[in-house]
Each structure stands twice: as C-alpha cells, then as structure tokens.
C-alpha positions as CSV (number, residue, x, y, z in Angstrom):
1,X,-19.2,-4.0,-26.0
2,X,-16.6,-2.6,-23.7
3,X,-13.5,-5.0,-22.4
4,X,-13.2,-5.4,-18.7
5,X,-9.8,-4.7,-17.8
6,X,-8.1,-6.7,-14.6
7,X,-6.7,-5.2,-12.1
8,X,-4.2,-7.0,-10.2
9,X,-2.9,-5.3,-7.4
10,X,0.9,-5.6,-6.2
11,X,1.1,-2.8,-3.3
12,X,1.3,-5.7,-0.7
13,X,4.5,-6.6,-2.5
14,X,6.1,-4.2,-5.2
15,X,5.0,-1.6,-3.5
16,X,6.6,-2.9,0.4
17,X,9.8,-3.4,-1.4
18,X,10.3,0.5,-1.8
19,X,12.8,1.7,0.6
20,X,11.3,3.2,4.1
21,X,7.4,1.3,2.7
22,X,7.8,-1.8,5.1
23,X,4.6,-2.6,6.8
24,X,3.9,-4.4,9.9
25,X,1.0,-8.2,9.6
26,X,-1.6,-6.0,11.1
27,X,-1.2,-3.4,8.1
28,X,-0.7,-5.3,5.5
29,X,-4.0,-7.1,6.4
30,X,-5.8,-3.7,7.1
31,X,-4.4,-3.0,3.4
32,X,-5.7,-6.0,1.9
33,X,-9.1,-6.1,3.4
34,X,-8.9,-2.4,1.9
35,X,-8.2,-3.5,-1.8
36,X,-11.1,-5.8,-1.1
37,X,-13.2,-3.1,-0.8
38,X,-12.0,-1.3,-3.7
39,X,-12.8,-4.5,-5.6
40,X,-9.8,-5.2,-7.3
41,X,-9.1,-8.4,-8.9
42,X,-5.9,-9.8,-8.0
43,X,-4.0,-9.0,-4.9
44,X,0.1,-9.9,-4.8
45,X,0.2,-10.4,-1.2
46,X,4.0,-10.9,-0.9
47,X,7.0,-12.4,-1.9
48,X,7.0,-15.9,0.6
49,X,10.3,-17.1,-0.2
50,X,12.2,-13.7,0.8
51,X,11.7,-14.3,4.5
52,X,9.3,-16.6,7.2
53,X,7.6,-13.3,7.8
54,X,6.5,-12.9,4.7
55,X,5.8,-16.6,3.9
56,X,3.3,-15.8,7.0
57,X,1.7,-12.6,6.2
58,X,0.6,-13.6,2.5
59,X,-0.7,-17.1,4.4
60,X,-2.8,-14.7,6.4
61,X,-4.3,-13.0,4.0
62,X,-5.3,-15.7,1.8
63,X,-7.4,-17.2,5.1
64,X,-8.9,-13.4,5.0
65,X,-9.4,-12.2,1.2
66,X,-12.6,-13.5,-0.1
67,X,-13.1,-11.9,-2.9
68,X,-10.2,-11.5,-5.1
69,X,-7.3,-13.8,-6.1
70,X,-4.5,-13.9,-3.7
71,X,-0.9,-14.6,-5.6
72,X,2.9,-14.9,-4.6
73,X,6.0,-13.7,-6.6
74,X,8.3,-16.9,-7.1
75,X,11.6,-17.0,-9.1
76,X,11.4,-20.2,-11.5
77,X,12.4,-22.1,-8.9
78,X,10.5,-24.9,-7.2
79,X,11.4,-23.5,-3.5
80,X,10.6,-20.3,-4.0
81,X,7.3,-22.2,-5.9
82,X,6.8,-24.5,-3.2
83,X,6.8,-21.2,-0.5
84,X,4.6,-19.6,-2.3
85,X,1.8,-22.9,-3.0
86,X,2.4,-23.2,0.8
87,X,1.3,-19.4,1.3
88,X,-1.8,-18.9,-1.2
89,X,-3.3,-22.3,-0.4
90,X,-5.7,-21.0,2.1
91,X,-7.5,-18.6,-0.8
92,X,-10.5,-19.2,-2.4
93,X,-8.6,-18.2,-5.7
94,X,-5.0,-18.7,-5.6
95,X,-2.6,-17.6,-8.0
96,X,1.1,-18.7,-8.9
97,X,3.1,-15.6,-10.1
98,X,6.8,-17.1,-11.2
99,X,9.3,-15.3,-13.7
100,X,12.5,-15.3,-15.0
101,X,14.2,-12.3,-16.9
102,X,14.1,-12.5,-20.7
103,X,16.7,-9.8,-21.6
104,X,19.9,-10.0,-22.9
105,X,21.6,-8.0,-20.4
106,X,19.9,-10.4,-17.8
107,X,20.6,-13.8,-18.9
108,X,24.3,-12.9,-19.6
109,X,25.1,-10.5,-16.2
110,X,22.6,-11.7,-14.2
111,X,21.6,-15.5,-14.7
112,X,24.7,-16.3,-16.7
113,X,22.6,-18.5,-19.3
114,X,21.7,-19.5,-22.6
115,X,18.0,-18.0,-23.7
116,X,17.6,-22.4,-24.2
117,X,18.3,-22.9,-20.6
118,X,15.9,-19.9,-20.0
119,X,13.2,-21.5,-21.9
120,X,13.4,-24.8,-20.5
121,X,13.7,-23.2,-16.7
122,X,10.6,-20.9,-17.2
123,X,8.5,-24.0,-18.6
124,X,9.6,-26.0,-15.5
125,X,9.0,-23.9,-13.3
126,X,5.5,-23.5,-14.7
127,X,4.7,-27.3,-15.2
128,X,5.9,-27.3,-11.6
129,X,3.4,-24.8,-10.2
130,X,0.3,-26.4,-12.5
131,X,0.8,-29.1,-10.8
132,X,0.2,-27.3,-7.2
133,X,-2.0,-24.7,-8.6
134,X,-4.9,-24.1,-11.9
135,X,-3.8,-20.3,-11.9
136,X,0.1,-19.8,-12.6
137,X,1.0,-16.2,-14.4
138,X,4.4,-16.1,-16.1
139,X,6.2,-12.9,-16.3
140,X,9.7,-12.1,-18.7
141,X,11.3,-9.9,-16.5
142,X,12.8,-6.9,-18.3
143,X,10.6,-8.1,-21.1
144,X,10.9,-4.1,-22.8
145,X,14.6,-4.6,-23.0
146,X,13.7,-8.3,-24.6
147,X,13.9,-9.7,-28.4
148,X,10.7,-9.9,-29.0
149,X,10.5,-13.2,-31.0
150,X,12.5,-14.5,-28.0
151,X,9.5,-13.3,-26.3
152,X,6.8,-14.9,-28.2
153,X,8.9,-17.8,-28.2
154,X,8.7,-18.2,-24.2
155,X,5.2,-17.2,-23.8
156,X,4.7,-19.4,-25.9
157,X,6.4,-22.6,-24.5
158,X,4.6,-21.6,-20.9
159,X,1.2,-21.1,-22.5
160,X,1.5,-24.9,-24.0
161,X,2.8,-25.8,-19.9
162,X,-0.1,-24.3,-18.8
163,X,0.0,-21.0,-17.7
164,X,-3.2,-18.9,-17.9
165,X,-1.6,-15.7,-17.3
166,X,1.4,-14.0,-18.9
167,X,3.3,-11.3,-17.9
168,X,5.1,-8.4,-20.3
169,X,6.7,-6.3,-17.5
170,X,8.7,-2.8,-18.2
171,X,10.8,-3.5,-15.3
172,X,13.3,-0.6,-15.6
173,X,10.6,1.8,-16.9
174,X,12.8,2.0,-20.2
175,X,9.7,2.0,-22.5
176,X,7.7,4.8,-24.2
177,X,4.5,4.3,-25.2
178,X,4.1,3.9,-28.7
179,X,7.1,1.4,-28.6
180,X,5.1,-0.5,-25.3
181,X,1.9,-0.5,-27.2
182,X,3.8,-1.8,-30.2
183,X,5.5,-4.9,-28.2
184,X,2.0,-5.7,-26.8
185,X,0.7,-5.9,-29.9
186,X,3.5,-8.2,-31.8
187,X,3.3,-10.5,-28.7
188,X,-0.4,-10.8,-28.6
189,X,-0.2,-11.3,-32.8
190,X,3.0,-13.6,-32.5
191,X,2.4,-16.2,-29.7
192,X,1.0,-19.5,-30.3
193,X,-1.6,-19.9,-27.6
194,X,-2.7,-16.7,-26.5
195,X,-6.1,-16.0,-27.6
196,X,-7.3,-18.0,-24.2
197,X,-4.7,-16.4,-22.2
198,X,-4.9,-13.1,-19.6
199,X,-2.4,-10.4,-21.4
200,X,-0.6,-8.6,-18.3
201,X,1.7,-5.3,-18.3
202,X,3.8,-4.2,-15.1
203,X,4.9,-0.6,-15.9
204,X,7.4,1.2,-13.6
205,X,7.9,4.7,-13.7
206,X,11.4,6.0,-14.0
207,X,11.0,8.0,-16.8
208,X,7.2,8.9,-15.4
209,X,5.2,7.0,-17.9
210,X,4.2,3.9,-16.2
211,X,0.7,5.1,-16.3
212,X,0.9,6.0,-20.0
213,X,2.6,2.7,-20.7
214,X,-0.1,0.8,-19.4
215,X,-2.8,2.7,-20.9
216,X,-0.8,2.1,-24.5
217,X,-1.0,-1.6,-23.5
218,X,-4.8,-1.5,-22.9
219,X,-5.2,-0.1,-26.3
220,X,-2.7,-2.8,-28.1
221,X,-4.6,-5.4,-26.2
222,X,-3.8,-6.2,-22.8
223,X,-6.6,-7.1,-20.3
224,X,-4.9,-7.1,-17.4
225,X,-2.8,-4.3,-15.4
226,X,-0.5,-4.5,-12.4
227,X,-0.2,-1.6,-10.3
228,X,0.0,0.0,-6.7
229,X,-2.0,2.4,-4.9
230,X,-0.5,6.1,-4.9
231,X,2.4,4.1,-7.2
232,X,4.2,3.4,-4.3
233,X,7.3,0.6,-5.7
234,X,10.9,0.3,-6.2
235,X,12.8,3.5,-7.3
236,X,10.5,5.7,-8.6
237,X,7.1,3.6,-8.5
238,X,4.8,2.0,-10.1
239,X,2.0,2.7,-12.3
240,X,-0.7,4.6,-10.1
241,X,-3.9,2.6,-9.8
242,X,-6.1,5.4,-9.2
243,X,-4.7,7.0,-12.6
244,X,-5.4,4.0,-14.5
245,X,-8.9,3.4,-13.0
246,X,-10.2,6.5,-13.6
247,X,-8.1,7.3,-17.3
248,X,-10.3,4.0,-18.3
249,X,-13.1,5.4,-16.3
250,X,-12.8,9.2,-17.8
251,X,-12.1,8.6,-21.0
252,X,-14.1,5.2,-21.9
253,X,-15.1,6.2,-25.4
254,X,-11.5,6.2,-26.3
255,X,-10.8,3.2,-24.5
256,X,-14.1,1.2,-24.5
257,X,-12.5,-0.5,-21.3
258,X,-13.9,-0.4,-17.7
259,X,-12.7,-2.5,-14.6
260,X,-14.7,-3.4,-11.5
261,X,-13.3,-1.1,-9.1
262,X,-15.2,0.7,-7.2
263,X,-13.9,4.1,-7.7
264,X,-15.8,5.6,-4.5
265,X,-13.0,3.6,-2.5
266,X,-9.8,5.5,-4.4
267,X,-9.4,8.3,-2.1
268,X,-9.7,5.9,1.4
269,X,-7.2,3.2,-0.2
270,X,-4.5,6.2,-0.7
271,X,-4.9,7.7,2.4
272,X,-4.7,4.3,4.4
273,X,-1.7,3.6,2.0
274,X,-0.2,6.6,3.2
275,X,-0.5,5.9,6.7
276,X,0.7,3.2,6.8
277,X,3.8,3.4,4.9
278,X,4.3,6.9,5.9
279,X,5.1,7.6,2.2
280,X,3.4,11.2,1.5
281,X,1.2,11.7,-0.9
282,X,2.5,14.8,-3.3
283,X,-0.1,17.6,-3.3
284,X,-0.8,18.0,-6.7
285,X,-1.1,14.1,-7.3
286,X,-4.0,13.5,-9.8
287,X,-6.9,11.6,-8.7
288,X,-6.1,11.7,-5.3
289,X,-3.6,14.2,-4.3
290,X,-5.0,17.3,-1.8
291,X,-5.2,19.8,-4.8
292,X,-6.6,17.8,-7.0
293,X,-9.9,19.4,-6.9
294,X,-8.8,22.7,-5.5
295,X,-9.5,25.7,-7.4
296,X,-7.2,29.2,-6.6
297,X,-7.2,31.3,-9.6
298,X,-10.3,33.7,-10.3
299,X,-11.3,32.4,-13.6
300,X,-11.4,29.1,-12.5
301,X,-13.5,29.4,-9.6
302,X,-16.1,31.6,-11.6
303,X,-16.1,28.7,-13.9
304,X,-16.4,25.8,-11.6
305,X,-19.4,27.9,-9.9
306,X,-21.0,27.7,-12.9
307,X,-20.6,25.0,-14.0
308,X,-18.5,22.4,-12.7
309,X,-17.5,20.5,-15.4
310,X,-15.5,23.6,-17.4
311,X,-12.5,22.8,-15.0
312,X,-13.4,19.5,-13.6
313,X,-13.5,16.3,-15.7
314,X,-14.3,14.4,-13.0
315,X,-16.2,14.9,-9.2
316,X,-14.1,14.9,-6.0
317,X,-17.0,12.1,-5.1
318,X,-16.6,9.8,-8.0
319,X,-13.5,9.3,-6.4
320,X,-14.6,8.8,-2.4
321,X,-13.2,12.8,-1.5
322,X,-15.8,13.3,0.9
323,X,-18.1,16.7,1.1
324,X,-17.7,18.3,4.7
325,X,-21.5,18.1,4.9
326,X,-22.3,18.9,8.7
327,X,-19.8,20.6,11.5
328,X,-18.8,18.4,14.4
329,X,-17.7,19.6,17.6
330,X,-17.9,19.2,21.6
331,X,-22.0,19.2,21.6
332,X,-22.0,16.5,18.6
333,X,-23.5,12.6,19.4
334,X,-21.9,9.5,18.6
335,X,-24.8,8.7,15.9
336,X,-23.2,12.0,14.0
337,X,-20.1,11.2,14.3
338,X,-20.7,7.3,13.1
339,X,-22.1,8.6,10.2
340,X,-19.9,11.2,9.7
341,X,-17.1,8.0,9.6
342,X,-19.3,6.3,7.4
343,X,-19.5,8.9,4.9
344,X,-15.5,9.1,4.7
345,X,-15.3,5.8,3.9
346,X,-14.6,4.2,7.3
347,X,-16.6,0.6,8.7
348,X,-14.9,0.2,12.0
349,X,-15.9,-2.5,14.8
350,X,-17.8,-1.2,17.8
351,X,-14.5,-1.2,20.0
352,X,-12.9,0.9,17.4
353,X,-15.7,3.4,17.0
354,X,-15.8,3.7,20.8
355,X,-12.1,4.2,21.0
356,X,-12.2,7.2,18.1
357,X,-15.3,8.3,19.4
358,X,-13.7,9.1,23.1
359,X,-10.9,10.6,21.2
360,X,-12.8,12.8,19.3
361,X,-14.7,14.4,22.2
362,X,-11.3,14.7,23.7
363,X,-10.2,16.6,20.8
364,X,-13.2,18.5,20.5
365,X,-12.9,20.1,24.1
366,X,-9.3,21.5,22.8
367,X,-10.8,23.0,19.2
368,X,-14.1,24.6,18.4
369,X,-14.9,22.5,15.2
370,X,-13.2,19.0,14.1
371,X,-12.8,19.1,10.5
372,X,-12.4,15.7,8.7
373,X,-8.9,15.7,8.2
374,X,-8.8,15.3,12.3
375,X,-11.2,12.7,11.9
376,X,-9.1,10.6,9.3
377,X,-6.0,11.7,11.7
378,X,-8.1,10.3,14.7
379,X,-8.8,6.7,12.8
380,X,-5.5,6.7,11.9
381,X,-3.8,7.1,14.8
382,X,-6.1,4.7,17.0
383,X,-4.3,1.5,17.9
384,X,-7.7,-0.7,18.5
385,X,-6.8,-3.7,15.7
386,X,-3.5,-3.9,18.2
387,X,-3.3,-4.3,22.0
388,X,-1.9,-1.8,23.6
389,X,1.2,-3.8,25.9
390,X,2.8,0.1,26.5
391,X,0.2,2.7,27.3
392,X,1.0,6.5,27.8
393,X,0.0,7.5,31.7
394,X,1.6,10.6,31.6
395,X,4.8,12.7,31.0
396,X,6.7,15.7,31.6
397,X,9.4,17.2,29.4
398,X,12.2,20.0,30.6
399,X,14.1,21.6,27.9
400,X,15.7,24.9,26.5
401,X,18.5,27.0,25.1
402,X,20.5,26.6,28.1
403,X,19.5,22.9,30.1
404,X,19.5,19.3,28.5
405,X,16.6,17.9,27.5
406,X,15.5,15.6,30.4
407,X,11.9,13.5,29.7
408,X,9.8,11.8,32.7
409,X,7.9,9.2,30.7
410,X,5.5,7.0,33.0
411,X,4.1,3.8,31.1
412,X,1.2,1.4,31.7
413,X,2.2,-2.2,31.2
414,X,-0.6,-4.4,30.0
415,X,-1.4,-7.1,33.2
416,X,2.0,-5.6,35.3
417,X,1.2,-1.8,36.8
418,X,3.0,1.3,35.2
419,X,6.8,2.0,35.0
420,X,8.1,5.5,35.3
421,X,12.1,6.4,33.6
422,X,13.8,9.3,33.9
423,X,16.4,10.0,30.1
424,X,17.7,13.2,29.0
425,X,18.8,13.8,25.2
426,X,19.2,15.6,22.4
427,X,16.1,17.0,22.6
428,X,13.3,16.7,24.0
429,X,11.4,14.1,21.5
430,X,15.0,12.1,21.8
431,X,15.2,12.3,25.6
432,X,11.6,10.7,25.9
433,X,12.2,7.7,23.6
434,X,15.4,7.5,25.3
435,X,12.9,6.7,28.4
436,X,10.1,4.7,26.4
437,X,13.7,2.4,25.4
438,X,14.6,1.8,29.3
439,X,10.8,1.0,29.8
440,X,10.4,-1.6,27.0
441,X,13.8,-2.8,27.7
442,X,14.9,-3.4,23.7
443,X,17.1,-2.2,21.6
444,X,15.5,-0.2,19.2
445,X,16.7,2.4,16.2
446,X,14.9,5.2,14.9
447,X,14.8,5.2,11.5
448,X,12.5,8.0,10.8
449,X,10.4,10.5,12.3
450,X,8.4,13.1,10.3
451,X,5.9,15.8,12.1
452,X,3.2,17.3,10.1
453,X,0.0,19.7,11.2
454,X,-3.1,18.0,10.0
455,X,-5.0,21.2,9.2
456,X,-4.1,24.8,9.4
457,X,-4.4,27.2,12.8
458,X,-3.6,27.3,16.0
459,X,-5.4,24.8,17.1
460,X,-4.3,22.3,14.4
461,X,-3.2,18.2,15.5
462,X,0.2,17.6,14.9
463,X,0.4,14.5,13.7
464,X,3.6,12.5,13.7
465,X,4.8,9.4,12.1
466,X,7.8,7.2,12.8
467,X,9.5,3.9,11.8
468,X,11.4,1.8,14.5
469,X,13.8,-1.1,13.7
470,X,15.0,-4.1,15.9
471,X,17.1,-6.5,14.4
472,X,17.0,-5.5,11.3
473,X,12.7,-5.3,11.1
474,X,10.7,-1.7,10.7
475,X,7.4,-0.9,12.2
476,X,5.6,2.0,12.0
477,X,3.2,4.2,14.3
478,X,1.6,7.1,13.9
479,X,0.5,10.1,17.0
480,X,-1.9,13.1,16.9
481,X,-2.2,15.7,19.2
482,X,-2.7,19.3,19.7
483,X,0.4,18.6,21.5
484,X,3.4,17.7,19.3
485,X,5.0,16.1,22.1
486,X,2.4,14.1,22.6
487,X,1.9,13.6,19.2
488,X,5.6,12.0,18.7
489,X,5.2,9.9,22.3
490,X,2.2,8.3,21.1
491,X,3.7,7.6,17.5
492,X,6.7,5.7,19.1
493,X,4.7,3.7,21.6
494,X,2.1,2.7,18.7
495,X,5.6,1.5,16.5
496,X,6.5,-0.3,19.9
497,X,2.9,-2.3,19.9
498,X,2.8,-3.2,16.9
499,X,6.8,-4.6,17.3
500,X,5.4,-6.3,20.6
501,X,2.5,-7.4,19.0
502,X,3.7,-9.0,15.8
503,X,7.0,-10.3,17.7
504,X,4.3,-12.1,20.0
505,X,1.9,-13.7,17.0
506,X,4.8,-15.3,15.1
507,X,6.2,-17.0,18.3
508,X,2.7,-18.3,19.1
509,X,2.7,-19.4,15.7
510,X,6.2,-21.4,16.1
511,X,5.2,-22.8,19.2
512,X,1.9,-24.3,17.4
C-alpha cells in the first residue's frame, strides 16, 4: 500500500524571506487560499515574532484557512512561542514550529552554548508550546552539518516532551543525496520515540539538489516534506513543490508514495506565485516553466504527434496548463469568457469577473484575438480584492532626445474629486511617478521596476511590475497595457493601493 507523503508548505514564510519576495496582507491571503486549493497539508503562514505585521497576517489567515494546518516559525524561545500561539489560535488545526540549530559550527559561533544547554532549551521550548498547542514540530537547524547521535539524542528528548513532528532540515543545502538519505535513515533507526512521530526534511538548494534531497528522504523514510512553490526561498531556494509532487506522482512505482495535492492546481499556484512576488519563473523550469511542454526540434514533434508519450512523461493538463480551446475576441460573451476563466483555473467573485470582464472587451477592441496569457495578465493585474483610493483619469507624457521628460498625471481620489500634477524626470516612466508622489503626498522609493510583453506581436500587453517601499515596507503592483506607459502607471498606482490599503487595515486594527 502506497505512503502518503505530507506536504507542508512554507512559501508564506521561507519563501517571503527571499530578497525582493515581500508580499503585501492581501497577497499573502490570495496565496494561502491558493495552497488551499492545491490541497496541501500544512501551510507556514509566517514568522509572528519578526514584526506586528507579520504576527497579523499569519492571524489572518488562520481565521481564513480551513482546510489545512496553519503553523508559525518560533526560535525556542517562549516569546517568539507565545507570538506565534497568539497567531495560529484562530485555525482549525494549528501547528507550533520551534527550532534551535544542532550544529557544531552553530552552537559555538552562533548560540555560544553547550549541546546540554541546547538539549535542555529545545525541550523547553517544546514543553512550553504543548502546553499552548497539541501540534508542536521541532526542527535541528543545520541538522546536515549535525552529529548525528547528537541528533537522535535531541529528537529524542523532544519526542518524550511531546512533539509530534520533527524536523531534519538541510539548511545550507550542504547535503547530497545518498548522504541525506543516509541521515534520515540512522535518525528514523536511532531515536527513541519515533515510530508515532511525522519524519520532516527542509532541503534548500544551493548546490541544486533540494529536490533530489528530499526525494532521497522519502525513500529513507520521511513522510513529510517542506517546500515552496516555484522554490522561491533564501539564497538560492527551496525545494520546488511542483517537482516533488509530480516526481512522487510520475514515478510512483519507484516510490510507492502519493500526496493529496491536487496536481491540476500546480500551474495556477506558480503563476499567482509569480505575480505576486514578481520573482520570474525561468523558461525551461520543469513542471511548470513555459517550455516545459514545448516541442522545437523536428524529431520530436513527429514523435509527440504520434504519440505523446515518446517525449512527454507527463500531460501539460495533469498539471492545470490549460488547452487554448476556443478564440476570444471583441464579439465574445461574458458566459465564454467565465468559462474560459474557469478553465484556467480562476474562481473569481462577481465584482471581480465584472471588472476583468470590462477589461477584456477593452482589450479586445485594441487586438483581434485575446490569447490566455492576456487573460491571466488581465486577472492579474485587476485590483478588485483592493479598493482603489488613487485611480488613473488620464495622462499625458512629453519626451525625446532633445526635451526633459515632463508627465501630466490626473488622479481620482476615492470620496474627494481628482487631483492633476505636473513632474518632469528622467524619463518619462520617472517623470510620471514623480507626479503620482506629489498626488499621494508620501515618500515613497522604487525599488524595482521590470517591463515584460505578455505574448509576442505588435499588438502584445506590456505588462509591468514594480515594488515600492515606505519606511522601510515593499508592496508590489502589477500594470498591462498595449500601452507600456500605461502599463508602468497602472503598476505604480496598484503598489500605492495596496500601501494605502494595508497601512489603513492595521491602524483600524490598533484602534480596535
């Protein structure tokens, strides 16, 4: 009979912590009501004790999630334990994560303690979150760089304190497989305790073999992986999700391992992933990447015409990549183009359909057909799940070779009227957020700004993405267009309402 293999998700935390992958509340929920969807098992919604902010975004998702265990990270320390209790509460199934690190190098440099202060610490720390919480995980940070009796010898003082979960990271990604596999299998075969406990791997990838690490750790035992989607993390990443899913999915008679996810929802998660963080997905990513089903040379295309499977070990739908089944254009009705989001993965509310549906139309007036990718631009760069305080009334740009860059950018404020400003710049794009600045009257940085063509042609979106900061805080909005100009406005107001937006929630929230 096959295992079933865990999947707990840390994208809402590993994953944010990756330089330029901050996400705004409303993301981060539109991210874990995603991983809902997907089905996966645990979701590490945060880290509560790094800042109020994220104390309050893990607390709202545990009111949201439903169906899968929501956890907080938490040094071994009862603040950082009491933060995180205070966060998860809410969830039908809450979790405790807590660790302390386990290697050498760590408790001398970086804890400057004895592995007998270590031991006692870590089974504090987890008789301290038992008695907040029935679900506590332990992890040994660095635990590949670890002894491993020392090890065994911790996991097993926690298991007796009553943790249900424990935790054998590869925090540096120093590990090859064999010798991961191997260290799975002497702690599983060495710890007092175990057999009733949930066997956990967190592999990163700086030598690239997070996901091989993992699968190594599946096969010595473990029933439990942590990962992000697209293997967004710190440095180089996690391990993948997607990979994972669909190596145990692929390959199950090597395995004889499955997990509950519902593979159909891979493809949506990476590209909302991607949106949101306005990390890129690499084209030639497996699973999930745009050429991961695309066929160039001769031989293979006469092969995948006859028979798909001699150059494709999986379908482009087991993973959710939708088939362009019908055209859409200016003549098409909103009952096509509802099902036409529906069939690329997408259940919006009525006031969001209605918003991307008068967008489309829009769009399809300036192009003869709108392929999906415009779609998926379209949903993405909608702005329903947020009000709108700044709204775009018009603009008007002056530049060239041998004048400065001058913007007129004329805003509608939400309740007071519009606002017009007059900037010049750089450039045009840095003249008109020079103007949107005056308007909104903050100080705010750019801190990236990227501008990409959603398909190919003349007639192609641009579609832009930028982060903003104010006071030391990033948000992040995307703009499509047919006019890049328009493209990169509508990106920085959408950063600006989400800033306004989420700057508005948490004083509501302090003044309750």
């Amino acid at each position: 009979m096959a295992r079933t293999i865990q999947i707990f998700d840390t994208t809402l935390r590993d994953g944010e912590q990756a330089p330029g992958c901050s996400m705004s509340l409303q993301e981060k929920i539109q991210v874990a009501q995603q991983l809902e969807k997907l089905n996966v098992d645990v979701i590490e919604a945060g880290f509560p004790a790094a800042s109020p902010g994220d104390l309050a975004s893990v607390r709202e998702i545990s009111k949201i999630v439903k169906s899968a265990a929501v956890a907080g990270l938490a040094r071994a320390l009862p603040k950082d334990i009491d933060a995180v209790w205070e966060a998860v509460r809410y969830s039908p199934s809450p979790r405790i994560h807590t660790f302390i690190a386990t290697s050498p190098i760590h408790m001398e440099h970086k804890l400057k303690m004895q592995p007998d202060a270590v031991v006692e610490q870590a089974v504090s720390a987890v008789e301290y979150a038992r008695k907040l919480c029935s679900d506590v995980e332990f992890s040994a940070e660095d635990a590949s760089r670890s002894d491993p009796d020392f090890l065994c010898r911790i996991f097993s003082a926690v298991l007796a304190a009553g943790a249900k979960v424990i935790n054998i990271p590869d925090t540096v990604g120093y590990a090859i497989p064999a010798e991961f596999g191997a260290l799975v299998k002497y702690v599983i075969e060495h710890t007092a305790g175990i057999e009733k406990a949930i066997v956990s791997v967190h592999c990163h990838n700086d030598l690239g073999l997070a996901v091989a690490n993992s699968l190594a750790a599946v096969e010595a035992g473990a029933s439990q992986i942590e990962c992000t989607i697209n293997g967004i993390g710190e440095r180089a990443g996690n391990a993948a999700l997607e990979e994972i899913v669909m190596a145990l999915a692929t390959r199950h008679s090597i395995f004889n391992a499955l997990t509950r996810i519902d593979t159909t929802q891979l493809y949506k998660s990476s590209r909302l992933v991607s949106a949101v963080t306005g990390a890129k997905v690499q084209i030639n990513k497996a699973i999930v990447g745009e050429n991961a089903f695309a066929h160039e040379a001769g031989i293979h295309q006469h092969g995948v015409l006859a028979n798909r499977q001699t150059y494709e070990i999986m379908t482009p739908e087991s993973v959710g990549i939708p088939k362009n089944s019908m055209v859409l254009g200016k003549h098409s009705g909103k009952h096509a183009f509802e099902a036409r989001l529906h069939e690329l993965g997408y259940s919006l509310r009525p006031a969001e359909i209605e918003l991307v549906f008068a967008k489309f139309k829009e769009l399809a007036d300036r192009k003869k057909t709108v392929s999906d990718r415009d779609i998926e631009a379209l949903v993405r760069g909608a702005s329903a799940v947020i009000p709108e305080k700044f709204k775009l009334a018009s603009f008007v740009v002056n530049s060239g070779t041998q004048i400065t860059a001058t913007a007129t950018i004329r805003l509608a404020i939400q309740g007071n009227g519009t606002i017009e400003e007059v900037a010049a710049g750089d450039g045009p794009v840095d003249a008109a957020y020079k103007a949107i600045d005056s308007i909104v009257k903050r100080k705010l940085e750019l801190a990236d700004y990227r501008l990409s063509s959603v398909t190919s042609g003349e007639d192609a979106q641009g579609e832009a993405m930028v982060k903003v900061r104010c006071e030391g805080k990033t948000w992040n909005g995307i703009g499509v267009s047919t006019d890049v100009l328009e493209a990169s406005i509508k990106a920085y107001l959408a950063a600006v309402n989400a800033m306004e937006w989420e700057l508005a929630s948490f004083q509501q929230g302090a003044e309750q």
